[in-house]
N, CA, C and O atoms as a GROMACS GRO file, in nm:
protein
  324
    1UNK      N    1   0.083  -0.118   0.000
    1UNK     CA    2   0.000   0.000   0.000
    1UNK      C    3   0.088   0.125   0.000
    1UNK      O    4   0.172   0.135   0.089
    2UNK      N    5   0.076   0.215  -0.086
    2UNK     CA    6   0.145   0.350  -0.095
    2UNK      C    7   0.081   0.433   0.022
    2UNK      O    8  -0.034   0.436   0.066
    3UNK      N    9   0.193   0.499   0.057
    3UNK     CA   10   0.132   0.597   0.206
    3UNK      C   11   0.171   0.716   0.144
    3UNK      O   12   0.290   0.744   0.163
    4UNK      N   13   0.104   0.801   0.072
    4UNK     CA   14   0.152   0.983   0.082
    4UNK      C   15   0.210   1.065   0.162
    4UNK      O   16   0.196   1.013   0.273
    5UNK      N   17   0.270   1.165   0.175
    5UNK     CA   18   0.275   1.263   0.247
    5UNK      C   19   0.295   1.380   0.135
    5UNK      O   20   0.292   1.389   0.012
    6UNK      N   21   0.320   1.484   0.272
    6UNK     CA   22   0.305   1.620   0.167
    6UNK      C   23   0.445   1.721   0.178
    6UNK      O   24   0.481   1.761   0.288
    7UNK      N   25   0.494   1.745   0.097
    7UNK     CA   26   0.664   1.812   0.225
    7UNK      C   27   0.637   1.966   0.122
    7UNK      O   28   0.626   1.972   0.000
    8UNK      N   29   0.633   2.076   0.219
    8UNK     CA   30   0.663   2.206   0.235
    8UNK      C   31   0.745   2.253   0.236
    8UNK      O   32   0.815   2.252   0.337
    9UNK      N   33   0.794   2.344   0.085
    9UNK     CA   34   0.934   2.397   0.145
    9UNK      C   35   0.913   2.565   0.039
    9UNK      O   36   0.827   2.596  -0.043
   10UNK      N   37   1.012   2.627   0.080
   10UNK     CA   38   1.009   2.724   0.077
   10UNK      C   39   1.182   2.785  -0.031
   10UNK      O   40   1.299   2.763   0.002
   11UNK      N   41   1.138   2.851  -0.140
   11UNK     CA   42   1.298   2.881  -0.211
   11UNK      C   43   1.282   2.992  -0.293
   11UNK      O   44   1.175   3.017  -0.348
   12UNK      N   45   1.405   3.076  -0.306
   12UNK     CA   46   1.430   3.144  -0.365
   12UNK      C   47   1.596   3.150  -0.433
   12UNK      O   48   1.686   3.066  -0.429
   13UNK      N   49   1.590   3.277  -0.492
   13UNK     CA   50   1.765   3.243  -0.567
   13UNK      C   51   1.824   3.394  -0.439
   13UNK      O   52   1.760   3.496  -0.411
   14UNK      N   53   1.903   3.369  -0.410
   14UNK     CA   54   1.961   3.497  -0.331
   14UNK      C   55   2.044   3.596  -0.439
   14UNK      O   56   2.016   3.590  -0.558
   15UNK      N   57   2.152   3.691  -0.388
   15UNK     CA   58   2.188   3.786  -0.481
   15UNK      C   59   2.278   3.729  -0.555
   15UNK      O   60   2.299   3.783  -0.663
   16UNK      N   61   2.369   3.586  -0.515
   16UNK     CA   62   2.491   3.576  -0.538
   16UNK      C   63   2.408   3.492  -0.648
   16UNK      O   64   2.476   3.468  -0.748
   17UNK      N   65   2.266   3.438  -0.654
   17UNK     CA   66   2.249   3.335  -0.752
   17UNK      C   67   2.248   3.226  -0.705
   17UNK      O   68   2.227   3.130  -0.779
   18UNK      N   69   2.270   3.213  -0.578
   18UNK     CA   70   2.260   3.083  -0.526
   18UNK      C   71   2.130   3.008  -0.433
   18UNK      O   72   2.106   3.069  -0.329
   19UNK      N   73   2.057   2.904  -0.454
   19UNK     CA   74   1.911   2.901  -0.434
   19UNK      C   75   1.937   2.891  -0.264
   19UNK      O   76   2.028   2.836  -0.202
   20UNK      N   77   1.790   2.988  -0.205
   20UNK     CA   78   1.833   2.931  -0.057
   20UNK      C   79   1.702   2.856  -0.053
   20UNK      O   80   1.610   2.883  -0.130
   21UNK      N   81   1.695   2.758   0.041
   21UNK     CA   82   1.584   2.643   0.010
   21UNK      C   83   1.553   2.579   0.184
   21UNK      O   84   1.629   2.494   0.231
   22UNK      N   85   1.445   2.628   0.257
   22UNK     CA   86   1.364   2.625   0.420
   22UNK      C   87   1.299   2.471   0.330
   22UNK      O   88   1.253   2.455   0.217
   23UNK      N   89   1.324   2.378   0.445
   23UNK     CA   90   1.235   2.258   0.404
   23UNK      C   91   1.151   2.355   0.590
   23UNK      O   92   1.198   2.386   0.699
   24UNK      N   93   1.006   2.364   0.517
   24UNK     CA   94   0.923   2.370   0.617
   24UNK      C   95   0.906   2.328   0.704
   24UNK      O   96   0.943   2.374   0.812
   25UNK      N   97   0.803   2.163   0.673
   25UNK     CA   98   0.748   2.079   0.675
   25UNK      C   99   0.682   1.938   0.603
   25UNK      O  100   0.661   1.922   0.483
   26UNK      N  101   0.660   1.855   0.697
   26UNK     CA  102   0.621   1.718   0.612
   26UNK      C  103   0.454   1.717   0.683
   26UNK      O  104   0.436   1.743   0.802
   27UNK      N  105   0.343   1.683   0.592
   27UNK     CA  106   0.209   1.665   0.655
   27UNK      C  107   0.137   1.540   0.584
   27UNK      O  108   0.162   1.485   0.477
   28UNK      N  109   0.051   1.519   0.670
   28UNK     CA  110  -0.034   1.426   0.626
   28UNK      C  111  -0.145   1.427   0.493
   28UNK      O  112  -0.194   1.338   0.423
   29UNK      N  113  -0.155   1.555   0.497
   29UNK     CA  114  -0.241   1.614   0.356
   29UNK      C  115  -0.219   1.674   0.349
   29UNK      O  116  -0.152   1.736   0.431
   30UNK      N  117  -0.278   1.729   0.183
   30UNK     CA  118  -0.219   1.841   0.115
   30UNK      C  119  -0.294   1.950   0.179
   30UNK      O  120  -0.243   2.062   0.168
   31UNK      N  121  -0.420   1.938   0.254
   31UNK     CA  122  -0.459   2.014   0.304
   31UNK      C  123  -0.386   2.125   0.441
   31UNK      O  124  -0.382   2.240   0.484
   32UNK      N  125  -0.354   2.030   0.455
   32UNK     CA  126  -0.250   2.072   0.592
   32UNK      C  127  -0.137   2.122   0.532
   32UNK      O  128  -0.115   2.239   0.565
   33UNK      N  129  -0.060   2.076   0.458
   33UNK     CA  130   0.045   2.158   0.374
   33UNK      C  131  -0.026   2.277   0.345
   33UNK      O  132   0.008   2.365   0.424
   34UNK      N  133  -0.100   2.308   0.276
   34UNK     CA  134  -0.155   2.443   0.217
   34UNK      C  135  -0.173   2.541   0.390
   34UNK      O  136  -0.122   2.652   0.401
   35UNK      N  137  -0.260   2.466   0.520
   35UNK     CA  138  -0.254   2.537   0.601
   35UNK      C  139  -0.126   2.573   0.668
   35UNK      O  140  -0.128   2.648   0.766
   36UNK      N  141  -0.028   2.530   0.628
   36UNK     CA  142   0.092   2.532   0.760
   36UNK      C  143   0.180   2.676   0.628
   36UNK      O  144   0.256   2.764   0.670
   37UNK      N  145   0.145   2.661   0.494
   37UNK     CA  146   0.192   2.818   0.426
   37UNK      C  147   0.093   2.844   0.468
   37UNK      O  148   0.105   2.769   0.565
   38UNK      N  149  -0.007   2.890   0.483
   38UNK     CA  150  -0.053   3.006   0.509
   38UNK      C  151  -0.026   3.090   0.643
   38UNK      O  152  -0.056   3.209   0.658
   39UNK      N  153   0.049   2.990   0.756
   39UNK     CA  154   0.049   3.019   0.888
   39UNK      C  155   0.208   3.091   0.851
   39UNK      O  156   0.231   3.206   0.887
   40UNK      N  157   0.256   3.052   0.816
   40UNK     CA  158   0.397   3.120   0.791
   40UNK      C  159   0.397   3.228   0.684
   40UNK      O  160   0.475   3.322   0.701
   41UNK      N  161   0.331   3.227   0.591
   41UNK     CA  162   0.318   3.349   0.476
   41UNK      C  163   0.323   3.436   0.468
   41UNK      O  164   0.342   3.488   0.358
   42UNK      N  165   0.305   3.522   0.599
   42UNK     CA  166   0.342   3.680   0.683
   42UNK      C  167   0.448   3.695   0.711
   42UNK      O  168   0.509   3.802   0.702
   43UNK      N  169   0.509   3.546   0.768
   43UNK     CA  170   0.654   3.558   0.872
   43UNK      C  171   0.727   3.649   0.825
   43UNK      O  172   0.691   3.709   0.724
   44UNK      N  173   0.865   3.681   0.898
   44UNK     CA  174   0.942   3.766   0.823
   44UNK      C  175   1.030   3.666   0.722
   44UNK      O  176   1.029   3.544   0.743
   45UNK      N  177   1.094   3.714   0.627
   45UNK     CA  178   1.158   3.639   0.497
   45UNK      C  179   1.041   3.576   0.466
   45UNK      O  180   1.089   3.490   0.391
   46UNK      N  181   0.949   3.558   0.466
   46UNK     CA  182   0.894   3.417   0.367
   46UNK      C  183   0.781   3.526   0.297
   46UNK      O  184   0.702   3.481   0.213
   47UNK      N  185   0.777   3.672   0.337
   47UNK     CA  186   0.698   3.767   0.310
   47UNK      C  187   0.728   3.813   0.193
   47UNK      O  188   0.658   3.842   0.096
   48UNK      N  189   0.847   3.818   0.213
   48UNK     CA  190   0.948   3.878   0.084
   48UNK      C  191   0.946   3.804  -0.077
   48UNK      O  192   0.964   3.852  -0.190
   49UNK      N  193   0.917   3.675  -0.029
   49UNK     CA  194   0.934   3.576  -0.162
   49UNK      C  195   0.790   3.541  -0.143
   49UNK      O  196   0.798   3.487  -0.033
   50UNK      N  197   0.687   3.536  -0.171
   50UNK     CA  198   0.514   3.519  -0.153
   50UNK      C  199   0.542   3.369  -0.246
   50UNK      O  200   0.510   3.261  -0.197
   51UNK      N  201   0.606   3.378  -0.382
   51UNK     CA  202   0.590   3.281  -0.483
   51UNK      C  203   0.677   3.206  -0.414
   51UNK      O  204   0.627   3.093  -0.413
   52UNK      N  205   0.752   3.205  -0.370
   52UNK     CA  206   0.835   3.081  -0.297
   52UNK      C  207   0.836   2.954  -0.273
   52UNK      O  208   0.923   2.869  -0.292
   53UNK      N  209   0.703   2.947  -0.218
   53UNK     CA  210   0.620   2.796  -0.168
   53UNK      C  211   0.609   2.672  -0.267
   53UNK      O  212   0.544   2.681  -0.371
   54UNK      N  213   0.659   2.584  -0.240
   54UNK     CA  214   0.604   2.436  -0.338
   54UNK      C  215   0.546   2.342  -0.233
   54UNK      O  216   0.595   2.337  -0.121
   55UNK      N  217   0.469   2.289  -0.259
   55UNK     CA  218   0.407   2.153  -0.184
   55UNK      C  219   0.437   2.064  -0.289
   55UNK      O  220   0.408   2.093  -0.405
   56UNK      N  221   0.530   1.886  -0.238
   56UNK     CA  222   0.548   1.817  -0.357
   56UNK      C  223   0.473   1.733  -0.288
   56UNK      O  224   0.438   1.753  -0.172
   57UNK      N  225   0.443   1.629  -0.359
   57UNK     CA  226   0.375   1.459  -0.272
   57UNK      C  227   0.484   1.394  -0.254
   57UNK      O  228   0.578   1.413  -0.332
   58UNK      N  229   0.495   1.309  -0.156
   58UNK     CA  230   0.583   1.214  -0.156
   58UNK      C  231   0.561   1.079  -0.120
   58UNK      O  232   0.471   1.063  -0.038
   59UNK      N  233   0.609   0.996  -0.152
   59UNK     CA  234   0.580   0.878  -0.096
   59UNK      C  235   0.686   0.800  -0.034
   59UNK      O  236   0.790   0.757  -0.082
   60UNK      N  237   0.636   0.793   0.085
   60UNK     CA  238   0.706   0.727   0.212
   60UNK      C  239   0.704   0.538   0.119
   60UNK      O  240   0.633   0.467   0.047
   61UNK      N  241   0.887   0.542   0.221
   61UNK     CA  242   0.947   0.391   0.157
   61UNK      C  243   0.949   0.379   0.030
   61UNK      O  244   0.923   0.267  -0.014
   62UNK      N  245   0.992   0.531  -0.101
   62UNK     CA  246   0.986   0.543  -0.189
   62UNK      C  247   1.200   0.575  -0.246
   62UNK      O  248   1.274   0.672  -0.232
   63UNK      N  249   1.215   0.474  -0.290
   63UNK     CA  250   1.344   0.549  -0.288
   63UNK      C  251   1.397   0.610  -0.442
   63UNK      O  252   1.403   0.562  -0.555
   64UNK      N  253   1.437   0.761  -0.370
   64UNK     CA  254   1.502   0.842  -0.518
   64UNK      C  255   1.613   0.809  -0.543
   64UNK      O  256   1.680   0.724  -0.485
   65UNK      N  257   1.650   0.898  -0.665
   65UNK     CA  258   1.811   0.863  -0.728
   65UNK      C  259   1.831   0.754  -0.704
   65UNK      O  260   1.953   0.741  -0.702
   66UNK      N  261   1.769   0.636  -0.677
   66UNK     CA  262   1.848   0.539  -0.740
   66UNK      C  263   1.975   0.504  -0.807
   66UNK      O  264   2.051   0.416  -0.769
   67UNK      N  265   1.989   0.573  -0.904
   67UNK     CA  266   2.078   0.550  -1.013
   67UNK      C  267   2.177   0.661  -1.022
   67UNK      O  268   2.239   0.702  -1.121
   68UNK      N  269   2.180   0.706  -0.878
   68UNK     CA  270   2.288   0.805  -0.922
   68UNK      C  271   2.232   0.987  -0.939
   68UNK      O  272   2.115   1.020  -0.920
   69UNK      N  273   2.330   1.072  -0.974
   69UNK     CA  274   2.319   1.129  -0.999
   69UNK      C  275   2.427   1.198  -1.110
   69UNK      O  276   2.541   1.153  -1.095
   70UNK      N  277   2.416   1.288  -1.209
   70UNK     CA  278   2.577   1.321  -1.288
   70UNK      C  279   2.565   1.496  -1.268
   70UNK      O  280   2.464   1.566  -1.262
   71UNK      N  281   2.700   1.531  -1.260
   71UNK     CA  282   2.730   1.697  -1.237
   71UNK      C  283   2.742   1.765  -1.364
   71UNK      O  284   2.802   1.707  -1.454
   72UNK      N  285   2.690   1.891  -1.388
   72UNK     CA  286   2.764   1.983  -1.547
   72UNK      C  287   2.871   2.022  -1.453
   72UNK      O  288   2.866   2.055  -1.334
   73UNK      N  289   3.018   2.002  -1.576
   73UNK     CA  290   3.106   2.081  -1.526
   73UNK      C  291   3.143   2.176  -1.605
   73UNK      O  292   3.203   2.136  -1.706
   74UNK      N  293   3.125   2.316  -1.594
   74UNK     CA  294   3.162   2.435  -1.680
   74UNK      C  295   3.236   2.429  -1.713
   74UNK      O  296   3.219   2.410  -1.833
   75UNK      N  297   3.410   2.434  -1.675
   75UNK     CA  298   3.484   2.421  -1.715
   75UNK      C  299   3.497   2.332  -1.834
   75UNK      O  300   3.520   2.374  -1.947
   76UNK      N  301   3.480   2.208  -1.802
   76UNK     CA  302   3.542   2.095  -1.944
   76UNK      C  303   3.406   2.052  -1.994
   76UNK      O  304   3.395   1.930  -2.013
   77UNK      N  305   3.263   2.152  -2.027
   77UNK     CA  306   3.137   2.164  -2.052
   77UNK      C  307   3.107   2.000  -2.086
   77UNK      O  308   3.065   1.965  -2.197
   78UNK      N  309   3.126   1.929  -2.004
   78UNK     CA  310   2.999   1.818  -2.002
   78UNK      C  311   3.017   1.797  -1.891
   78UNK      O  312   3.083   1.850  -1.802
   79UNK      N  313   2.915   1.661  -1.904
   79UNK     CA  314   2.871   1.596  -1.713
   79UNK      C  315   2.959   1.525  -1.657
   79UNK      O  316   3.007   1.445  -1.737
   80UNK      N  317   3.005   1.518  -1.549
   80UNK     CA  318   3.055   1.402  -1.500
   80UNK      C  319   2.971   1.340  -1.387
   80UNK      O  320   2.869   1.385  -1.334
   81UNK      N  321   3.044   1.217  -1.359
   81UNK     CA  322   2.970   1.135  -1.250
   81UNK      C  323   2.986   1.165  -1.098
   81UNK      O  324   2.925   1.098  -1.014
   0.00000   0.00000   0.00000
């Protein structure tokens, strides 16, 4: 049986270009995800970035990357491992 959850997080790019990224929260529904931004959506910083917010689904005992992941390297412009 697949079990859902809901994970809350919060991102923007800062000045240097570099993403800053608040994992919120994890909830039981998406409903509750949607309430727990709205309880923070005033705070200070999270005021500033309004579009910020993602709610993804997730599924618990689900495993990512598997297979890895590969890097761009600017310098010698392709990927490595």
């Amino acid at each position: 049986m697949k079990h859902t959850v809901y994970h809350l997080t919060h991102c923007y790019e800062t000045a240097c270009g570099c993403d800053e990224i608040k994992d919120i929260g994890i909830f039981a529904t998406y409903q509750d995800a949607v309430n727990a931004q709205k309880l923070v959506a005033n705070k200070s910083g999270f005021k500033r970035y309004p579009d910020g917010f993602y709610i993804s689904e997730r599924v618990i005992n689900h495993l990512e990357w598997a297979e890895g992941f590969a890097t761009w390297d600017t310098e010698k412009q392709a990927w490595i491992d």
